[in-house]
C-alpha positions in Angstrom: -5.8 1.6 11.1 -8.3 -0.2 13.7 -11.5 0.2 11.8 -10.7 0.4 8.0 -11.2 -3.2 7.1 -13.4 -4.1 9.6 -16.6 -6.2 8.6 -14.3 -8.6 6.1 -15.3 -11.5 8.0 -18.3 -11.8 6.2 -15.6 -12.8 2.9 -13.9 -15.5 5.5 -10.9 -12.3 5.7 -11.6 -11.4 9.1 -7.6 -12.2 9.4 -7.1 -9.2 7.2 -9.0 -6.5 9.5 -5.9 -5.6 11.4 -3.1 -5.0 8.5 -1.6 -1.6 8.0 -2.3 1.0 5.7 1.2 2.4 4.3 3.9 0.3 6.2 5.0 -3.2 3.7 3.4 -5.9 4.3 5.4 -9.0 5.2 5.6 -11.7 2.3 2.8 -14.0 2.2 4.9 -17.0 2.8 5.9 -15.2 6.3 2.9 -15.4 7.0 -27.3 -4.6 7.1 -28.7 -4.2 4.5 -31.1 -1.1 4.3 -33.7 -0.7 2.3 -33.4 1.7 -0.4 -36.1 4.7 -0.3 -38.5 4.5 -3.4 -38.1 6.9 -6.2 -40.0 7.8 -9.1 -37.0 6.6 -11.3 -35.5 3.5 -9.4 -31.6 2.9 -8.8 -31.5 -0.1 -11.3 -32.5 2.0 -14.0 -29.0 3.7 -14.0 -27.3 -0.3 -13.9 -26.7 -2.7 -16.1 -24.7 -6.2 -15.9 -21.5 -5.8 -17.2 -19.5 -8.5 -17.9 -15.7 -8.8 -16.2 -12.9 -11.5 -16.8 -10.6 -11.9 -14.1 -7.1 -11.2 -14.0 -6.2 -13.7 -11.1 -8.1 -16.5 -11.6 -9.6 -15.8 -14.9 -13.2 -16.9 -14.5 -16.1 -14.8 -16.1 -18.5 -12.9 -13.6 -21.1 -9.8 -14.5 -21.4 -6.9 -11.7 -23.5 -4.2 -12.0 -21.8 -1.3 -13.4 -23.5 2.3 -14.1 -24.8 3.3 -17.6 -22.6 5.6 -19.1 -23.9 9.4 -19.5 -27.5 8.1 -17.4 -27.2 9.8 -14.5 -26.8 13.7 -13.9 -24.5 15.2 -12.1 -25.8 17.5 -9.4 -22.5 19.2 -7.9 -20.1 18.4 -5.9 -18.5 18.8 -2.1 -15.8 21.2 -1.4 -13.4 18.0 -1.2 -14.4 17.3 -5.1 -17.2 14.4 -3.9 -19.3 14.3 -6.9 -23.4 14.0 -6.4 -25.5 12.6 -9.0 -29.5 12.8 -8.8 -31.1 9.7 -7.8 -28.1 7.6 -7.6 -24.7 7.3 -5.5 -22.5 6.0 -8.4 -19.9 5.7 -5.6 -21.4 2.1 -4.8 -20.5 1.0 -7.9 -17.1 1.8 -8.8 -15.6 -0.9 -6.7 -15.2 -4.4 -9.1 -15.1 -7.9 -7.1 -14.7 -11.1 -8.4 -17.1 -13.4 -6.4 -15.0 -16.4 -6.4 -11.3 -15.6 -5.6 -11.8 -12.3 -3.5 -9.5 -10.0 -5.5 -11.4 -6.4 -6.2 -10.0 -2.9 -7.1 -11.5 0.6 -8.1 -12.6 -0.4 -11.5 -9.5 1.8 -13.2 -7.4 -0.3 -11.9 -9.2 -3.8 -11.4 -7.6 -5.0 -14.9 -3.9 -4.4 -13.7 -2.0 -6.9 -11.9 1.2 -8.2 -12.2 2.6 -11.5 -11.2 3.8 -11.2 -7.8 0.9 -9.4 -6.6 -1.9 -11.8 -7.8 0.6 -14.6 -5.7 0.2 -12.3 -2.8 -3.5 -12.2 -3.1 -3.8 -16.1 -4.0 -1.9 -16.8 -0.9 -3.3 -13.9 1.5 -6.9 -13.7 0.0 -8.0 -15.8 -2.2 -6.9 -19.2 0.2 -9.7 -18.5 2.8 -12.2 -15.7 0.7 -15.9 -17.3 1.0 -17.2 -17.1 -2.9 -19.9 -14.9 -3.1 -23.3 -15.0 -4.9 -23.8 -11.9 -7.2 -27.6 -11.9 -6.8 -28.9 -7.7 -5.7 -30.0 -5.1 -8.2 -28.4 -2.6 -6.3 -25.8 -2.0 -3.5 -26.7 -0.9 -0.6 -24.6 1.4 1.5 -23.5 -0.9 3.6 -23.0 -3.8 0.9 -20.6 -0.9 -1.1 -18.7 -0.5 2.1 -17.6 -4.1 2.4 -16.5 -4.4 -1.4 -14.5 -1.1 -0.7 -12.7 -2.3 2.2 -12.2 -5.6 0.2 -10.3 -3.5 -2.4 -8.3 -1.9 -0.1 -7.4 -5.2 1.7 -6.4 -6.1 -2.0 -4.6 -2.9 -2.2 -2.4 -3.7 0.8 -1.5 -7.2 0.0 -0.4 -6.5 -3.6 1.4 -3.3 -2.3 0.4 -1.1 -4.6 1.5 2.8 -4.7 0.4 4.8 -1.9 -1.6 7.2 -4.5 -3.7 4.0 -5.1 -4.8 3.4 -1.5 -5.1 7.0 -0.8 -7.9 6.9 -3.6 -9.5 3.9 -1.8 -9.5 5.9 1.5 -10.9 9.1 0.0 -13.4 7.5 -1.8 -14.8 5.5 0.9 -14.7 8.5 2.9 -17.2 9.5 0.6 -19.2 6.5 0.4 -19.8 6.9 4.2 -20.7 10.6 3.7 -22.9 9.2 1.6 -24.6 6.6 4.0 -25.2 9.1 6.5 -27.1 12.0 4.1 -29.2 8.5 3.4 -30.3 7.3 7.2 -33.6 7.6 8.3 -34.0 10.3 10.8 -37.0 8.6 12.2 -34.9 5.8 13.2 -34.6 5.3 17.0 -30.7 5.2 16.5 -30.5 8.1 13.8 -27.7 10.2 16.2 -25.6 7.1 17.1 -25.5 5.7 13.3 -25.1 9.5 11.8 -22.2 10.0 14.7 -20.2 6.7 13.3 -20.7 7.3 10.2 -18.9 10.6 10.4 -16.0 8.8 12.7 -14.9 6.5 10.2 -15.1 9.1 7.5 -12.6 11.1 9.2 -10.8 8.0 9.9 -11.1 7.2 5.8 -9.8 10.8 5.5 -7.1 11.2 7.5 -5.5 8.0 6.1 -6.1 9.7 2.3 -4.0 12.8 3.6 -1.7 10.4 4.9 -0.9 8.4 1.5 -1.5 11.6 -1.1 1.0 13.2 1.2 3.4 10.2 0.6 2.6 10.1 -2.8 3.2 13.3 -3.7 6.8 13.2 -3.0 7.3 9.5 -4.9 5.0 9.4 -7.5 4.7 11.0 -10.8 1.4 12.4 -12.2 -0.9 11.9 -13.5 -2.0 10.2 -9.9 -5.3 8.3 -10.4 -6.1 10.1 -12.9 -6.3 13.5 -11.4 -3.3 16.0 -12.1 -1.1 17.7 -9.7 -3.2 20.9 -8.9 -6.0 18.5 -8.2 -4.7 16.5 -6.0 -2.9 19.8 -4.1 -6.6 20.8 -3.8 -7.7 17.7 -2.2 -4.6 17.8 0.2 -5.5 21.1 1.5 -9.1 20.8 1.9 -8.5 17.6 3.7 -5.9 19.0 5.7 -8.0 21.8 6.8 -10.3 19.8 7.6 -8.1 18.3 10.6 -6.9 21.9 11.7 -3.5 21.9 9.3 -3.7 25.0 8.6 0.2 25.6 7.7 0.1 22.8 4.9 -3.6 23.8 3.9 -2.3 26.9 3.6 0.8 26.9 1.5 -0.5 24.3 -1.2 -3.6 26.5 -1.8 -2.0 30.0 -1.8 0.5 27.7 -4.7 -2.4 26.8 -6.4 -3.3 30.1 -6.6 -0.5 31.2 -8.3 0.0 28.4 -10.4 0.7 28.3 -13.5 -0.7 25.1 -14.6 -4.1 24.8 -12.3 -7.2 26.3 -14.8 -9.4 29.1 -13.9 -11.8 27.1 -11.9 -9.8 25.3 -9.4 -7.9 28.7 -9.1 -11.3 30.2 -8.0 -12.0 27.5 -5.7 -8.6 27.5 -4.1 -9.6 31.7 -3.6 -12.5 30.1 -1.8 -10.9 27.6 0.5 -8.0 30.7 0.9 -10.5 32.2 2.8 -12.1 29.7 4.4 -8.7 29.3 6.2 -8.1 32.7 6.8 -11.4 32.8 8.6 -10.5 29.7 10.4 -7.4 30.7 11.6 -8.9 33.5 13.6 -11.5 31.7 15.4 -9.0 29.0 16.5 -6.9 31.8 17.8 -9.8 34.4 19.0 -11.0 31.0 20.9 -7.4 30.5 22.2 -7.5 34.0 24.0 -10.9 33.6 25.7 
C-alpha cells in the first residue's frame, strides 16, 4: 500500500508510512497548503469550533466541525460522493487530537477500547509531534494528512475491515475533490490533476479490497450504510477497475432485491447498463 500513508512525517510517523492495509499488524511490543479561492460566502461560515474530549489521553481540544443543516447538498457522484455548494464537508469529517496523534472518522472517534488505545500509545502517540490547531479551514492537502492519520490509527488498533474501507473510499473522495479544485492556470495543472487521480484509484482499489472482506465477516449495518448500499458501492467501484463479472452480479441482485428502495433500484438499472455498454467496447476493442 506504498502511497496511502505517505506525508505522516510531518506528525513525527514517518515510521508508519509503510504498514499494510488488511494483513494484522504485529503487537506493538514486537515492535502545501493552497490557497482557498474566494467566494461570496466563505468556507468558515459553514464551521464552527466544536469541542472534543479524548478517549486516549483525555485532554480537551476544539476542531472545526461543519454546522449542521448549513450547507446544501448539490448531488452526488455515481460512487455516492456527496457535493455540497461552497464547501467540501469531506475535510472535516476526520477528528484529531493534536497532542497524542490518535484520529478517526468522527462516527467512530469516540470508540476505543483498551487494547487498542495501548496500541496507539505505544505505536503513535510515543513519537506523534503535537500539533497546533490554529487554520479556519482545511485545506485539501491539510485534510489529506489528518485522513491518512486516521487510517494509520485504523491499522494499529485493528479495527474491522468495513472501517478502513470507509477511510479509503472517503479519501478517494477527498482527492477527487483536490483535483476539481486545482488551478488550471498552474504551470503543473496536468502533472498534479494526473496524481491526484493515481492515488484515488489507489484509495479505491483498497475500499474494494476491505468492503469485499467485510462483506463476508461483518454484519450490517456497515458504517452506517446497509447492505444494498454498500453492494452499490462494490460494483461501481469494481467497474470502475474492469470487474465486470462481480459488478455485474451484485447490481443485477440489487435489482431484484427485495430490500434495496426504489431509488437505488433505479440507479443500479443505470450502472446495469453502464456495464452492458462497457462490456462491448472492451470486447469490440479486443477484435480490432
Amino acid at each position: 500500500m506504498a502511497g496511502l500513508l505517505s506525508g505522516l512525517e510531518q506528525f513525527g510517523l514517518s515510521n508508519l508510512e509503510s504498514m499494510d492495509l488488511y494483513e494484522t499488524p504485529k503487537k506493538a511490543e514486537e515492535g502545501d497548503k493552497g490557497e482557498q479561492k474566494p467566494h461570496t460566502v466563505q468556507e468558515q461560515d459553514f464551521l464552527f469550533d466544536k469541542s472534543f474530549t479524548c478517549p486516549l489521553c483525555d485532554r480537551e481540544f476544539k476542531a472545526r466541525t461543519v454546522k449542521i443543516g448549513k450547507a446544501k447538498l448539490a448531488g452526488s457522484d455515481l460512487d455516492l460522493r456527496p457535493r455540497y455548494e461552497q464547501i467540501d464537508l469531506l475535510k472535516y469529517d476526520v477528528i484529531m487530537c493534536p497532542s497524542c496523534g490518535y484520529a478517526a472518522l468522527s462516527r467512530f472517534f469516540k470508540y476505543l477500547t483498551s487494547p487498542q488505545a495501548k496500541n496507539i500509545q505505544k505505536t503513535i502517540s510515543a513519537t506523534f509531534k503535537p500539533q497546533k490547531e490554529v487554520a479556519e479551514t482545511y485545506t485539501y492537502d491539510e485534510a489529506l494528512e489528518r485522513y491518512k492519520l486516521a487510517l494509520a490509527n485504523a491499522i494499529v488498533k485493528q479495527t474491522k475491515a468495513s472501517e478502513k474501507a470507509y477511510i479509503c473510499l472517503k479519501t478517494a473522495w477527498l482527492l477527487r475533490g483536490k483535483a476539481e479544485h486545482l488551478d488550471p492556470e498552474q504551470p503543473d495543472y496536468e502533472a498534479q490533476k494526473k496524481q491526484c487521480q493515481e492515488e484515488e484509484d489507489e484509495f479505491l482499489k483498497n475500499a474494494l479490497e476491505g468492503f469485499l472482506a467485510a462483506r463476508q465477516a461483518e454484519s450490517f449495518p456497515m458504517c452506517g450504510m446497509d447492505e444494498p448500499t454498500v453492494d452499490f458501492l462494490i460494483a461501481v467501484t469494481a467497474m470502475r477497475f474492469e470487474q465486470y463479472d462481480l459488478a455485474s452480479r451484485l447490481i443485477t441482485n440489487l435489482v431484484t432485491s427485495k430490500t434495496a428502495n426504489p431509488r437505488m433500484k433505479d440507479k443500479a438499472r443505470d450502472v446495469k447498463e453502464m456495464i452492458v455498454k462497457k462490456i462491448k467496447e472492451k470486447n469490440a476493442a479486443a477484435k480490432k
